[in-house]
Structure formats: C-alpha cells, structure tokens
C-alpha positions as CSV (number, residue, x, y, z in Angstrom):
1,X,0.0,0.0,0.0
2,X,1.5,3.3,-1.0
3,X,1.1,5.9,1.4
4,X,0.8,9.0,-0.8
5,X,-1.2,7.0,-4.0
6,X,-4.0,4.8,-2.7
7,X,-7.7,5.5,-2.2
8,X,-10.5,5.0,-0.4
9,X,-13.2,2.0,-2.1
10,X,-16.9,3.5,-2.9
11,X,-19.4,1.6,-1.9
12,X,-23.1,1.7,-3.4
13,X,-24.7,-0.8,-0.8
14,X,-24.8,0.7,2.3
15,X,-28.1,0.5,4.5
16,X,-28.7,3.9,5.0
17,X,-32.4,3.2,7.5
18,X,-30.5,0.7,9.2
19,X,-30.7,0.4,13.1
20,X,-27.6,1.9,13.8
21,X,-28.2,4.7,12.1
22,X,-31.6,5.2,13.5
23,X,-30.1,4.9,16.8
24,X,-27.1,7.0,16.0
25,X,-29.2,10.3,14.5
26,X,-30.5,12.0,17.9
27,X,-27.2,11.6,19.3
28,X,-25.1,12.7,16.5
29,X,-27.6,16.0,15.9
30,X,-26.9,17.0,19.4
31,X,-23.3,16.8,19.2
32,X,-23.3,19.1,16.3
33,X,-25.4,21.3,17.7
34,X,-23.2,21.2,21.5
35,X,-19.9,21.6,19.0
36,X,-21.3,24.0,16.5
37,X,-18.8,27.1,17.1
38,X,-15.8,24.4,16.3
39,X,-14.9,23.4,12.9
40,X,-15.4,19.2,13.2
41,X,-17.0,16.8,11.2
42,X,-18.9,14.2,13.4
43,X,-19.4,10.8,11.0
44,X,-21.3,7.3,11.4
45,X,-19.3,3.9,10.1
46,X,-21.0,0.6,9.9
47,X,-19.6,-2.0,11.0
48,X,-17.1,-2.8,7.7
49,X,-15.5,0.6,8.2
50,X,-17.7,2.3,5.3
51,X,-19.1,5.9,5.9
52,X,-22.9,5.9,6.8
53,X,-23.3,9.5,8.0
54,X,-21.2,12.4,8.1
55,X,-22.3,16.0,9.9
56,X,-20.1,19.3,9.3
57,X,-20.0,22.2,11.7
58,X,-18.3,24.2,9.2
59,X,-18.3,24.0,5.5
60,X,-14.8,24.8,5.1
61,X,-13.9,21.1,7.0
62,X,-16.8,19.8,4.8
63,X,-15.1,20.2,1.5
64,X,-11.6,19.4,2.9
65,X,-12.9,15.8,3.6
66,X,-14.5,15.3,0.7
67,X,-11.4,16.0,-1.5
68,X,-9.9,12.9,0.8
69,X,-13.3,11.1,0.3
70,X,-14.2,10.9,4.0
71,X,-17.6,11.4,2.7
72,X,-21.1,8.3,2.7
73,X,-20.2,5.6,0.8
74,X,-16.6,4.7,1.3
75,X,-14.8,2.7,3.1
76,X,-12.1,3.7,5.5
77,X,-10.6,-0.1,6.1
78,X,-7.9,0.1,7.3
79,X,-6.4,-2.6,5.3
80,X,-7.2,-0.2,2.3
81,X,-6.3,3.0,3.7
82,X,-4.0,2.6,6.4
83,X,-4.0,4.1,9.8
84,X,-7.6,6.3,10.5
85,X,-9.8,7.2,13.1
86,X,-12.1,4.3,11.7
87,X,-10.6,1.3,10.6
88,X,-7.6,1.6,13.3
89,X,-10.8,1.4,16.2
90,X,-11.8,-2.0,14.3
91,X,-8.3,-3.3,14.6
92,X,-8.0,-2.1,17.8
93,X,-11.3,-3.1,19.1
94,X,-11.1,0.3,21.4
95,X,-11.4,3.9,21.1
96,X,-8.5,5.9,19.6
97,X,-6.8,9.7,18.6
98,X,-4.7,10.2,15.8
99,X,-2.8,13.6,15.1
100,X,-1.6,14.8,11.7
101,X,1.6,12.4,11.0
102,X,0.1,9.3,13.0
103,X,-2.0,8.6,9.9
104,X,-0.7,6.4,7.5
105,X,-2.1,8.2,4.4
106,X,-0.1,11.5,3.5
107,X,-3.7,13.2,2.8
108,X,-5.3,12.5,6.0
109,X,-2.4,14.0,7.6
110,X,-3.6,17.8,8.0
111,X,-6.4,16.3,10.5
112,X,-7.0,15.2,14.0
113,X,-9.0,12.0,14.6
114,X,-10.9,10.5,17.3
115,X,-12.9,7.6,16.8
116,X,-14.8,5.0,19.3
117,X,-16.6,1.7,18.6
118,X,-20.5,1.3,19.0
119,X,-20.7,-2.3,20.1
120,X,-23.8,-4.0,20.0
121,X,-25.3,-3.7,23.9
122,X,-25.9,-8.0,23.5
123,X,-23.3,-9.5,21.4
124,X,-20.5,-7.1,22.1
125,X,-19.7,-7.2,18.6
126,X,-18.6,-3.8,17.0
127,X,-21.6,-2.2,14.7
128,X,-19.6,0.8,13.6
129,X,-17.5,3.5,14.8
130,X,-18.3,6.9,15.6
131,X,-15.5,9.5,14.2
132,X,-15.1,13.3,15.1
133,X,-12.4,14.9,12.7
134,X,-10.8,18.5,12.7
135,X,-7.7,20.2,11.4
136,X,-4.6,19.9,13.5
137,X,-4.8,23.2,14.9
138,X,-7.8,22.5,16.2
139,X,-7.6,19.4,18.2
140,X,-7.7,19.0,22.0
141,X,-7.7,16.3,24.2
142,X,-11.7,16.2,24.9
143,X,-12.6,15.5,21.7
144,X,-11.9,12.0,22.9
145,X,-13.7,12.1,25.7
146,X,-16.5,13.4,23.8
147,X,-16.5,11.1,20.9
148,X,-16.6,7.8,23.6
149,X,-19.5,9.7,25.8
150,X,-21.6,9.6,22.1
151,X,-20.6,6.3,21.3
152,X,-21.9,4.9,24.7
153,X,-25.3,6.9,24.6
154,X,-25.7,5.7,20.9
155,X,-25.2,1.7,22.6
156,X,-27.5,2.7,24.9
157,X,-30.3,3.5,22.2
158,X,-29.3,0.4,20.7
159,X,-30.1,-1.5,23.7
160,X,-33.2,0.5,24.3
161,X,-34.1,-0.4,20.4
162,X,-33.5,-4.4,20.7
163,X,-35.3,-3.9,24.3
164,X,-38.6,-3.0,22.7
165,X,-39.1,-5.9,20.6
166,X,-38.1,-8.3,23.5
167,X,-39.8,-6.6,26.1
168,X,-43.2,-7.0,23.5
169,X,-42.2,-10.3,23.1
170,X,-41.7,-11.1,27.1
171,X,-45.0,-9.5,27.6
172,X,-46.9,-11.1,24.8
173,X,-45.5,-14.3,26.5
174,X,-46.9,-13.5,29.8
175,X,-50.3,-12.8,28.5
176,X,-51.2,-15.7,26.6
177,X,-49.4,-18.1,29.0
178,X,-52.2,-16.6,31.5
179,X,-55.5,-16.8,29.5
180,X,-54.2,-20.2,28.2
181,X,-54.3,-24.3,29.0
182,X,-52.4,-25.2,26.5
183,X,-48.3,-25.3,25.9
184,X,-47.1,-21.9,25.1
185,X,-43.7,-21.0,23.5
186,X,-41.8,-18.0,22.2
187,X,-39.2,-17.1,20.2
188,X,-37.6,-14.3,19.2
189,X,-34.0,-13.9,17.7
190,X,-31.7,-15.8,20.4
191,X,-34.7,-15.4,22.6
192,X,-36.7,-19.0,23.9
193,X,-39.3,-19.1,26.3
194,X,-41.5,-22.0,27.2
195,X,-44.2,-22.5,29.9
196,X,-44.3,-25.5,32.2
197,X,-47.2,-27.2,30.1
198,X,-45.0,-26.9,27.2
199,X,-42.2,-28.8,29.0
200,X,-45.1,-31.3,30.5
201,X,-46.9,-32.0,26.9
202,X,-43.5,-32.2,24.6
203,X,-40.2,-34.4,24.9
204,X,-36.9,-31.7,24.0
205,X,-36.3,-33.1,20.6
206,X,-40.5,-32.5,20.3
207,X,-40.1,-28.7,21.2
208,X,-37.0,-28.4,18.9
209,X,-39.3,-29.3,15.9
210,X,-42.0,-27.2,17.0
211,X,-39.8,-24.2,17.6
212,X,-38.8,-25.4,13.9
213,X,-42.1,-25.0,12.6
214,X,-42.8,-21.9,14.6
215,X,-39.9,-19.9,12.6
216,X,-41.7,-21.2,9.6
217,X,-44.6,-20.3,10.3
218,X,-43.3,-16.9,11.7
219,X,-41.1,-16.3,8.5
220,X,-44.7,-16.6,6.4
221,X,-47.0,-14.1,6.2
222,X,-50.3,-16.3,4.9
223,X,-50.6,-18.3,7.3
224,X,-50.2,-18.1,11.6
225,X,-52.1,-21.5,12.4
226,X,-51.4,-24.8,11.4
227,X,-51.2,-28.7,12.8
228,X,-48.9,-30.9,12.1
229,X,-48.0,-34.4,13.3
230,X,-44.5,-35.2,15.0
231,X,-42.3,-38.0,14.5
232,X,-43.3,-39.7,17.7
233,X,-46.9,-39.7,16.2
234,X,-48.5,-36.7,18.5
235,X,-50.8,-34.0,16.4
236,X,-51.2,-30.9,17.6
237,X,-52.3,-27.2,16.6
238,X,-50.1,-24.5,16.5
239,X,-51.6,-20.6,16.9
240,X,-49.0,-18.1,16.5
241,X,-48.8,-14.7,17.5
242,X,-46.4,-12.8,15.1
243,X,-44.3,-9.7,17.4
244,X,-43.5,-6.6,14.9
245,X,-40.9,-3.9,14.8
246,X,-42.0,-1.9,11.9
247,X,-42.5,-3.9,8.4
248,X,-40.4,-6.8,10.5
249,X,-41.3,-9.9,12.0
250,X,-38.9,-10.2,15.0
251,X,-40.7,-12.8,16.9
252,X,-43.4,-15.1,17.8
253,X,-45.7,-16.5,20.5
254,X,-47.2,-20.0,19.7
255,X,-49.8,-21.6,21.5
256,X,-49.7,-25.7,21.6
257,X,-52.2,-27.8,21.8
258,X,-52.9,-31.7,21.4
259,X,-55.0,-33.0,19.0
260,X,-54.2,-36.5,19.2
261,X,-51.9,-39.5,20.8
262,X,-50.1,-41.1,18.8
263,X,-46.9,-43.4,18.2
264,X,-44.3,-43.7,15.1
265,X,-46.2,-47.2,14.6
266,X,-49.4,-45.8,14.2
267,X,-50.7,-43.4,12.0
268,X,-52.6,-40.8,13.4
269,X,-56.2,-38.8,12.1
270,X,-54.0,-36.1,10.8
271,X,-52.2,-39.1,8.9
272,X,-55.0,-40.8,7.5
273,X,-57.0,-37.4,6.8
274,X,-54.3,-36.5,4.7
275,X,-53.6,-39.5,3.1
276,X,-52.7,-39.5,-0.4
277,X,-55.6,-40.0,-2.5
278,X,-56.0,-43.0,-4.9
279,X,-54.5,-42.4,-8.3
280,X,-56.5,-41.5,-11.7
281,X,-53.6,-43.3,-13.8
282,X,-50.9,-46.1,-13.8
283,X,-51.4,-48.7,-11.2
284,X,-47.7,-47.7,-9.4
285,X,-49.5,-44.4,-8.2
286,X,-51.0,-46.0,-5.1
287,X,-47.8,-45.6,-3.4
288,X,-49.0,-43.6,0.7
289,X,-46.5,-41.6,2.4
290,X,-45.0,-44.4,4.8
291,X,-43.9,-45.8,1.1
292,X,-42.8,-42.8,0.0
293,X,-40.8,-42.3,2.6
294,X,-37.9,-44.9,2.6
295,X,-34.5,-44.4,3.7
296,X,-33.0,-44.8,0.4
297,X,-34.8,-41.9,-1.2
298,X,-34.5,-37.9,-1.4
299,X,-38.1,-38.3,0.0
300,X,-36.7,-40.4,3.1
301,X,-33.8,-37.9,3.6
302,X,-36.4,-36.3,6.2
303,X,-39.2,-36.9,9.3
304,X,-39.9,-33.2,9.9
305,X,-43.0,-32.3,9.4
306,X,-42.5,-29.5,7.3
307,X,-40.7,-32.1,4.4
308,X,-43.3,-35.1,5.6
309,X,-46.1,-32.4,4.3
310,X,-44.0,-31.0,1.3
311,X,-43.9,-34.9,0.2
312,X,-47.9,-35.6,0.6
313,X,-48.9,-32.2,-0.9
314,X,-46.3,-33.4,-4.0
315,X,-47.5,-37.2,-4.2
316,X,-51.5,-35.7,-3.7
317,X,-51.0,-33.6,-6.9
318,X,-49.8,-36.5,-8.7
319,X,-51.9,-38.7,-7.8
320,X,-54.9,-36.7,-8.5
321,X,-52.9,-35.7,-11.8
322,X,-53.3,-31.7,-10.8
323,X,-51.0,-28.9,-12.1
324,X,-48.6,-28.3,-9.1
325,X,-46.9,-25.3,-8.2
326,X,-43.6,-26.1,-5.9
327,X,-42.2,-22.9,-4.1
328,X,-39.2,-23.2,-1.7
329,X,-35.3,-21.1,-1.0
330,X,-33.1,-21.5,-3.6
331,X,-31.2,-25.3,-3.7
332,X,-34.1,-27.0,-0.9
333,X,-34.2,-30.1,-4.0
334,X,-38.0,-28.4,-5.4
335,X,-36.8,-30.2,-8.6
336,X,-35.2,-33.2,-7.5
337,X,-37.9,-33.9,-4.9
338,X,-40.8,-33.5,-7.8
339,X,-39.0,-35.8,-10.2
340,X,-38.3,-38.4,-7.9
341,X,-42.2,-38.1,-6.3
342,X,-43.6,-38.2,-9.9
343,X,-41.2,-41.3,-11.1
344,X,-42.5,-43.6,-8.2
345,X,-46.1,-42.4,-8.4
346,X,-45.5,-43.2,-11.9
347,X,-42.9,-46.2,-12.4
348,X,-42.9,-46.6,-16.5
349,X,-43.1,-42.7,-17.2
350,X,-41.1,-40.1,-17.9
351,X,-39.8,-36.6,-16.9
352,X,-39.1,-33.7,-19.2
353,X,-37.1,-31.1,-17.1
354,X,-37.3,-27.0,-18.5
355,X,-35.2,-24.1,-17.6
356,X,-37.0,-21.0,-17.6
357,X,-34.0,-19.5,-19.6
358,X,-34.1,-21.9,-22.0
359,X,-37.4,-21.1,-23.4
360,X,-36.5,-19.6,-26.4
361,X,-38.8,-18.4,-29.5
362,X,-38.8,-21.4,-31.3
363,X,-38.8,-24.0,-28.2
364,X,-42.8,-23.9,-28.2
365,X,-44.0,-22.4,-31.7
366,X,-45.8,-25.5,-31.9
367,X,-47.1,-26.9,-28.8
368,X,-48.7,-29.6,-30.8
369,X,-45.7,-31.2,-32.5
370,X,-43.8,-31.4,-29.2
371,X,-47.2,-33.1,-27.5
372,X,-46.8,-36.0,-30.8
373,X,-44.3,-37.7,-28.9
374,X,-45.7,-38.0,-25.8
375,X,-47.4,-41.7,-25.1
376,X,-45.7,-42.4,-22.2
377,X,-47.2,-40.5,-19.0
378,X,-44.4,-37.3,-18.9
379,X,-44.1,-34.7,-16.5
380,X,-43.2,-31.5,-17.5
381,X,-41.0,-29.2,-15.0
382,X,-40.6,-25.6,-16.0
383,X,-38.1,-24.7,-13.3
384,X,-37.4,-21.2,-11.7
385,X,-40.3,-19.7,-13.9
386,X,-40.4,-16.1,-11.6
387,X,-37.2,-15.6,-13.7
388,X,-39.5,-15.6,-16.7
389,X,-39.2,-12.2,-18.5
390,X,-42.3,-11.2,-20.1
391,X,-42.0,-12.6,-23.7
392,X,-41.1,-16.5,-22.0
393,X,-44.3,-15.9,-20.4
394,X,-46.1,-15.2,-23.2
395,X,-44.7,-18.4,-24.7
396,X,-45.1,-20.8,-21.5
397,X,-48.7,-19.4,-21.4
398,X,-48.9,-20.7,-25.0
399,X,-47.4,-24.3,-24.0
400,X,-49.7,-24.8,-20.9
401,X,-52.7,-24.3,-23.5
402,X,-51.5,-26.8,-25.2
403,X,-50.7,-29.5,-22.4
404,X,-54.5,-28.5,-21.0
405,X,-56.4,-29.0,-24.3
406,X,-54.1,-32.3,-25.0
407,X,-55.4,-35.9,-24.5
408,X,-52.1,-37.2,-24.0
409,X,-50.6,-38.3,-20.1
410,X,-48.9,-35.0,-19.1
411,X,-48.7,-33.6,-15.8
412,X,-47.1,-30.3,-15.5
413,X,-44.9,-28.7,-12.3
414,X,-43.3,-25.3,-12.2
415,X,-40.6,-24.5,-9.0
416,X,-39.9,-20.7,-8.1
417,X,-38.4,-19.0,-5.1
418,X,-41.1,-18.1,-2.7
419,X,-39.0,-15.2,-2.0
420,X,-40.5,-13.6,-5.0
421,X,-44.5,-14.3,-4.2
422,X,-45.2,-10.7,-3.1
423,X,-43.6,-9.5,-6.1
424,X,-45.0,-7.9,-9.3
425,X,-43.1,-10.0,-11.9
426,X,-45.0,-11.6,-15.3
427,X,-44.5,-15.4,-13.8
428,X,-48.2,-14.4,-12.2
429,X,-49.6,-14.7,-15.2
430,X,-49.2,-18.0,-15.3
431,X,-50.3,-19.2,-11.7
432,X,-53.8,-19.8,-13.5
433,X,-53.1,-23.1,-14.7
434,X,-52.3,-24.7,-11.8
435,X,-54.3,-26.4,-9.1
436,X,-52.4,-27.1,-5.9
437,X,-49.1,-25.6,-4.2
438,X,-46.6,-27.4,-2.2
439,X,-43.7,-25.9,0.1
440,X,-40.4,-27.5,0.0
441,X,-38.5,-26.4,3.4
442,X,-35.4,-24.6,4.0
443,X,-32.8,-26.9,5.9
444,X,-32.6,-24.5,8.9
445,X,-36.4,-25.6,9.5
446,X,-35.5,-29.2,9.2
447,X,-33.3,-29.4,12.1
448,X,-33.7,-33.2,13.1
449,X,-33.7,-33.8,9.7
450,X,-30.0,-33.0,9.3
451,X,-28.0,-35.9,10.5
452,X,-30.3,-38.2,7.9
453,X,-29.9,-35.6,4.9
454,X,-25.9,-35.6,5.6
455,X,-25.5,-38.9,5.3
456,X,-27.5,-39.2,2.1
457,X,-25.2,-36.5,0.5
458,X,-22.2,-37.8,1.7
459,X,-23.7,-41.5,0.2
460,X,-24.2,-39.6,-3.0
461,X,-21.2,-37.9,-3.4
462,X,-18.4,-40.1,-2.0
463,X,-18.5,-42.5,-4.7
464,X,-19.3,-45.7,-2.5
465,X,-16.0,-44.5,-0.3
466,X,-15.9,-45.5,3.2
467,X,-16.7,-41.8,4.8
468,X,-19.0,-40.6,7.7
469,X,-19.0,-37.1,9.5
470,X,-17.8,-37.1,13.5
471,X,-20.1,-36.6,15.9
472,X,-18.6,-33.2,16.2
473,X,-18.2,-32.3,12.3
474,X,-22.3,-32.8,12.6
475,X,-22.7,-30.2,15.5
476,X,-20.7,-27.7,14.0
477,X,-23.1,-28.6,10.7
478,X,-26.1,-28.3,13.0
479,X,-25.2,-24.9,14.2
480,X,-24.7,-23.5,10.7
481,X,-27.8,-21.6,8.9
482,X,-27.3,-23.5,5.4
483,X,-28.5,-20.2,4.0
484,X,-28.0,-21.5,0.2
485,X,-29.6,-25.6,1.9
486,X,-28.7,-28.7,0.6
487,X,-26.7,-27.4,-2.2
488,X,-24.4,-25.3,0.2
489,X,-24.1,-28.8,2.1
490,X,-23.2,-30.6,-1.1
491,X,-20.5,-28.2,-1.7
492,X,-19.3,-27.8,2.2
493,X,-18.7,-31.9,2.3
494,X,-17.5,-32.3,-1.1
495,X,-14.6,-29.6,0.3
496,X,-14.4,-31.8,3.2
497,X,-13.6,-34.6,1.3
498,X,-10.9,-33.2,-0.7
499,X,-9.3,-32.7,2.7
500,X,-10.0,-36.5,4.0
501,X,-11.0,-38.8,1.0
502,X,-12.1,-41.8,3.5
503,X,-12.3,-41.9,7.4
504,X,-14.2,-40.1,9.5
505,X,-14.7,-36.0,8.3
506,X,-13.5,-34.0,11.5
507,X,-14.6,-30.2,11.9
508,X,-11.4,-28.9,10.8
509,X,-12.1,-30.8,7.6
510,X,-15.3,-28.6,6.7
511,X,-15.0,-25.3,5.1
512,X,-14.7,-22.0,7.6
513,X,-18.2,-20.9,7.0
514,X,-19.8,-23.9,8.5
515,X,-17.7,-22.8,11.7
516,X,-19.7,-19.2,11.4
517,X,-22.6,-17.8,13.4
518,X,-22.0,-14.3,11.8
519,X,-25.0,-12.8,11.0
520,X,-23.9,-10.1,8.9
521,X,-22.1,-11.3,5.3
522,X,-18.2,-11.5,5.7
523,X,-16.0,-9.3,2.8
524,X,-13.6,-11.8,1.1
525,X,-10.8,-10.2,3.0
526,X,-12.6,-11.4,6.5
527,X,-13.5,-14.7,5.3
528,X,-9.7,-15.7,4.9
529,X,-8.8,-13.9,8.2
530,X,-11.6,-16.2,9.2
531,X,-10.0,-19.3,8.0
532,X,-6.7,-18.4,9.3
533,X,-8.4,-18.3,12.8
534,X,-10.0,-21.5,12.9
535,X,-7.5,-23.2,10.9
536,X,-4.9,-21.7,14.0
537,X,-7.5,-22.9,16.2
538,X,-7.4,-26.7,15.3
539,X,-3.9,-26.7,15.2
540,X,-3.6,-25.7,18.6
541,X,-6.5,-27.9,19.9
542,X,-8.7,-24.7,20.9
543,X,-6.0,-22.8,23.1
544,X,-6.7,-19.6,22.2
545,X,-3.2,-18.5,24.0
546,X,-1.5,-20.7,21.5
547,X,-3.5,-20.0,18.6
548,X,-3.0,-15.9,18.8
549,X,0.9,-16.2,18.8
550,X,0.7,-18.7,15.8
551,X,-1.2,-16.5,14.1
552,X,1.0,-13.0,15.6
553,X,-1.9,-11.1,17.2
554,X,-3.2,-10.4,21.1
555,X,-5.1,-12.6,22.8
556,X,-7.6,-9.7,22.7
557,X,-7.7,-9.5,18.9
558,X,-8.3,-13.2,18.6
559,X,-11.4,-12.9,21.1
560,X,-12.4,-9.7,19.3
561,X,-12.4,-11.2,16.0
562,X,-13.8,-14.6,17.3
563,X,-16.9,-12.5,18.3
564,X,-17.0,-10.5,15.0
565,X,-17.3,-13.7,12.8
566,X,-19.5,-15.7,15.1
567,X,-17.1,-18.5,15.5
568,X,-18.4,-20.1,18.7
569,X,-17.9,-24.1,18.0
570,X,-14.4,-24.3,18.5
C-alpha cells in the first residue's frame, strides 16, 4: 500500500435506514449542535468501516474531507487506507486519537482524529464506529472524551431499540401463558421461552421441531395456524402470534395444543386425513407416504413435518394428476424432490425437465408437435419460472394451452423461489393453470432432519467410499444456517472430502463458513482472516493462548475477532 497514491473504495450498498443509524441520529444531531462554534465533522461507520453518515459544523472542513473522500459511501478499512480514526478502532477493538503524521495516508495528515466503537449492547460485537475529525490546529484532548460519551449513549439506544421488541415479546408471553391451557412457547432472535405445560406436553427433541415450525410459520406471512404431526406420532395445533418492529417480523408466540396420541407405529387422524388419495392413472401411483418415505430416497432424507407435508402435498397432486406449483429457497431439492415423487407415483413414465431461460422463440412455436411424442405419461418441470421475462411468459402461457387441451398423459410442475411471491413480476400470469401448491423447506427448518440428509449427501457424493462425519463435524453442521440448503451442504462436504477422502470427516475438515454464526455477510478479506483463525485454532487444539501467537496477534484481537465472525464451536 503506497502511502501517498491509494484510495479510499466507494461503496453503493450501504443501508442507509439501518438500526444503527436510527439509533445513531439523535445523538449525532446533538453533538453538532453542543460543537457548532468548532470546525469538526462528526461521521457514522457501519460495521465494515464504510461511511454511513457524516455532519459538518463548518463547510470549510466539509469540503476538505470530501477532496480525501471521508464522505457516505466509502470505506475507511484500514487494510485499504492505512491508519484512520475508523478502521484503526476495528483493529484495535477500542477507542482511539490520531494527530496529523500518526496517519498512515499522507492526505489524511492535516487532520485530528478520534474515533470510538459502538458495540452491540448484547453480542459485544462492533456495529460501527463513531468518528469526530478537525484540522490539526484545532484538536484538543476532549474530543476523545466526547467522541466515547456519544458512542456509549448511541449503545444505549441500541439496547433500548432491541429492548422493545423483547420486552413486547416477554410481555406477549406473559399474556397468553395466563389466559391459556395449553403449551405456550416463544421465540424471538436468540430469545426461547417455554411454559411448564410446554415442557409437560412435549419431549426436548419434540419442542426443537415445533420451535422449527414456529420460525416457519413466523417467516410466512399467509398463514399463523397450522397442525402438524411429529415424528413420535402426537398432532397438535399451533396458533401463532407474530411480534412486529415496523415492516419486521422479529418474533413469535405460539400456543400448543394436542389434537391426538399417537406413536411412530401408528398413524394418526391427521395421517389418515391427509392420506394420499387413490391415483386416476398407472397402477404404481397408489404408493401412501410411509412408502414414499424410505431411507433410500430424497423423500426419506427427512421426518420433519415441514418435508413429511412438502412430500404428501407433492405425491397428492400427482396422484390426483393436478398442475402443481412447488415454491421453496433456492437449492431445498424443489426439482429433485418432484422428479423423484412423480417417477415412483408413476414407475414406466417419464420426466421432461425446462429451464426457464431456456425457453426460447422457437422452443414452443408449436405446442402440438412437441405433445406428438408423448405416449408415455411425462411430467413436464418448467423450473425457476419467476425468472420468466415477459415474452417466456407469453410463450409458456402458449405451452400450458397446449398440455390442458391435450389428450395425452402430461402432468405439468413449475418450481420458483417463494422469495418472490409478493412480487410484481409476469410469472403471475401463469399461476392460472395450476391447481395445488406445495412448500419445499429450507434446511434451517428441518433441524432433526439434518443428520439423515448428511448422510444421504455424503452417500451420494463419496462414490461408494468409506466416509461418515464425527459426531462433532455434525454439531458444528447443525449450528450452521445453510442459508443457500442442501446445495451449500453438497459443496461444504465435497470440500471436506478433498481434505480427508475416507475416514471419519473431522470439523477442521469442513469449510470455515460452516464454523460461522456471523449474521452479517463476511468481505472476502474477513473470510480468509476467518480461516486463518479457525484453521490456527485446530492446530492448537482450541487454546486460544497458543493460537493468537501462531497467528501474531493479542489474545484480545483473537477474542475480538472470534466475536465478529460468530465463530463459537471451536
């Protein structure tokens, strides 16, 4: 880095309405106003060093840091711009002043810097930095003082801000647990609560999958009640309570109640209600669910709920040979799921598989011709069709016609991201020609599912090799989000096994993000300072004494930075 040639980065991402700068705004006006005879600049980082806010006193200091682009929208790193009064507080983890010469960057040298962290009031965890800036001439000693005094009144907001949605979710709580019988949970960010009749009615791994559910049903905006049957055979209703912070969901309060006994052995009146329905073709569609479900299938890969109801809703559609619309988070297995559902509902047919980017002009001039070849019952799956522009809508539109008007044994299936339901994009145009919907689950709702869905991708992709994940590789799989599902966990143990081919897959054998908890998304930069951690980590079996002085930072720095990235399972 040259110290007289490099620049800051611009930025065009930055949440401007974001917490911290909600929180920040009173107490940043009122330092302006207490410091309006001096000329400063008071300005806002988040928490990647990049300039939120920025308030002059004086327009003269105004356009002096702009010609040094201290200004919204860049970042002041200081990996990237050397020593500063924001990215030296990140490295430091504490507050600091820098004077004239102390700054690395020959253009930042006319100014005085103080800068303190804003930590979250919770995780500890720096959110940004709060910077006060002057010439030279004018610095003095209490603009430290002052710039830590605003940065602890802006964590206190911060606090007061989280407190609000707990507090409604504490007190929510309190008032349904006291007009109700029946089991009562909530959850809300790292937040559980659970009433004695929850612990009475429901075994731990029982409230783990309703407290699944709950975040599903809390993440959906259709639908606050539902039933569902768990794995040891009990039905009960769920009625949840969504807690709001603006436009946000930030928690909910479920009531539990039982609506039936039930074992693993036995199917319950929620199982044989729902039943799949006998088939209108081929005589391999009367498969139920309990067939369905086999261990050696994608189908069997689960006994959550959530997938057990995603795999009846799919086999009911086939059976009853109705136009199925599959939503679900991007790599769930929407496609993979319907094929394999369809293909043992219907042994002897086939399945015709359709980007939505590959439907070009001439793929359906003709609906007809491409219908000639079908005798065989096919299903046709038109895959991420919210990706449709206008035009392939106009032209799938055309196709479905077709397939409705034919004679021939077609079923149809389309898969999109349910992400983009509430949107305004042409793919509604379509959602006329189909007759039932069916909700593939993201992995972070399928939580007891996990151990069963590893080893089925690990079976998959180890070529028959003798392999299995430790008992602690799984927890630290377990504790990841799987933002990106099974196709993330496809790639994390396919890394894995480039590390350890055969044997047993240890946690130092999985990529770094699986060791992650972060909940903000790491720069490239921090994702190798990442690895470097936990790779120092494993190599000194945890000691975090050991690991700093491999890796030539404090012990402070390690814990710091441990924090920052979430890393906990080491």
């Amino acid at each position: 880095m040259d110290a007289s040639t490099s620049q800051a980065a611009f930025h065009n991402d930055l949440d401007m309405s974001s917490r911290l700068v909600r929180c920040s705004q009173p107490i940043i006006d009122r330092l302006s106003e207490e410091t309006a005879e001096i000329p400063l600049s008071i300005a806002l980082s988040d928490g990647r060093a990049r300039v939120l806010t920025r308030v002059d006193t004086a327009r003269t200091i105004g356009l002096m840091l702009d010609n040094v682009s201290f200004a919204p929208g860049f970042g002041y790193a200081e990996g990237g711009i050397g020593t500063n009064g924001v990215g030296t507080v990140f490295e430091s983890g504490q507050p600091i002043h820098i004077v004239g010469p102390e700054h690395f960057h020959e253009c930042l040298q006319p100014f005085a810097c103080s800068g303190a962290p804003v930590r979250d009031p919770l995780s500890g965890r720096i959110e940004g930095v709060l910077d006060i800036s002057c010439l030279t001439e004018h610095s003095n000693p209490l603009m430290h003082s002052l710039v830590r005094a605003a940065a602890h009144e802006i964590e206190r907001n911060l606090l007061l801000d989280r407190s609000h949605s707990q507090q409604a979710l504490f007190e929510t709580f309190v008032r349904v647990d006291a007009r109700s019988r029946d089991a009562v949970m909530a959850l809300g960010g790292t937040v559980t609560m659970a009433n004695a009749s929850a612990h009475i009615l429901l075994t731990p791994s029982e409230q783990q999958t309703v407290q699944d559910h709950a975040r599903h049903l809390m993440s959906r905006r259709d639908r606050a009640v539902d039933q569902l049957e768990l794995s040891t055979g009990k039905v009960v209703r769920i009625r949840g309570t969504r807690i709001t912070a603006g436009h946000d969901v930030v928690g909910i309060v479920v009531e539990v109640a039982l609506v039936a006994e039930g074992s693993p052995d036995r199917p319950s009146p929620l199982a044989a209600e729902e039943a799949v329905p006998p088939p209108t073709m081929d005589t391999g569609a009367g498969l139920n669910l309990s067939q369905l479900l086999t261990p050696s299938t994608l189908s069997g890969s689960g006994r959550s709920p959530l997938w057990k109801r995603a795999c009846r809703d799919i086999a009911s559609a086939m059976s009853r040979h109705e136009a199925l619309l599959v939503m679900g988070e991007t790599g769930t297995g929407k496609f993979s799921l319907v094929a394999e559902i369809y293909h043992r509902v219907n042994p002897g047919g086939r399945s015709v598989l359709i980007d939505a980017v590959d439907i070009s002009h001439s793929s359906y001039t003709d609906a007809e011709v491409a219908l000639e070849a079908t005798a065989l019952p096919t299903l046709y799956i038109f895959r991420k069709i919210d990706q449709l522009s206008t035009q392939g809508v106009e032209r799938l539109n055309t196709f479905l016609l077709a397939l409705a008007d034919s004679d021939r044994p077609v079923y149809v299936a389309a898969t999109l991201s349910d992400a983009n339901i509430d949107s305004d994009l042409p793919f509604h145009d379509l959602l006329a020609h189909f007759q039932q919907a069916a909700t593939v689950p993201p992995l972070r709702h399928r939580t007891e599912d996990i151990p069963a869905v590893v080893v089925q991708v690990l079976n998959k992709i180890s070529a028959k090799r003798d392999t299995r994940v430790s008992p602690a590789a799984l927890r630290v799989i377990c504790h990841y989000s799987w933002p990106h599902n099974i196709r993330q966990l496809e790639e994390a143990l396919s890394a894995a096994l480039l590390r350890r081919p055969v044997g047993e897959i240890q946690p130092e054998d999985l990529p770094g993000y699986c060791h992650d908890a972060a909940r903000r998304q790491l720069t490239g930069m921090e994702a190798i300072e990442r690895d470097a951690i936990i790779k120092a980590l494993h190599d000194a079996n945890g000691n975090r004494v050991q690991a700093a002085a491999a890796l030539g930072i404090a012990r402070s720095s390690l814990y710091r930075k441990l924090k920052s990235f979430g890393v906990t399972t080491i």
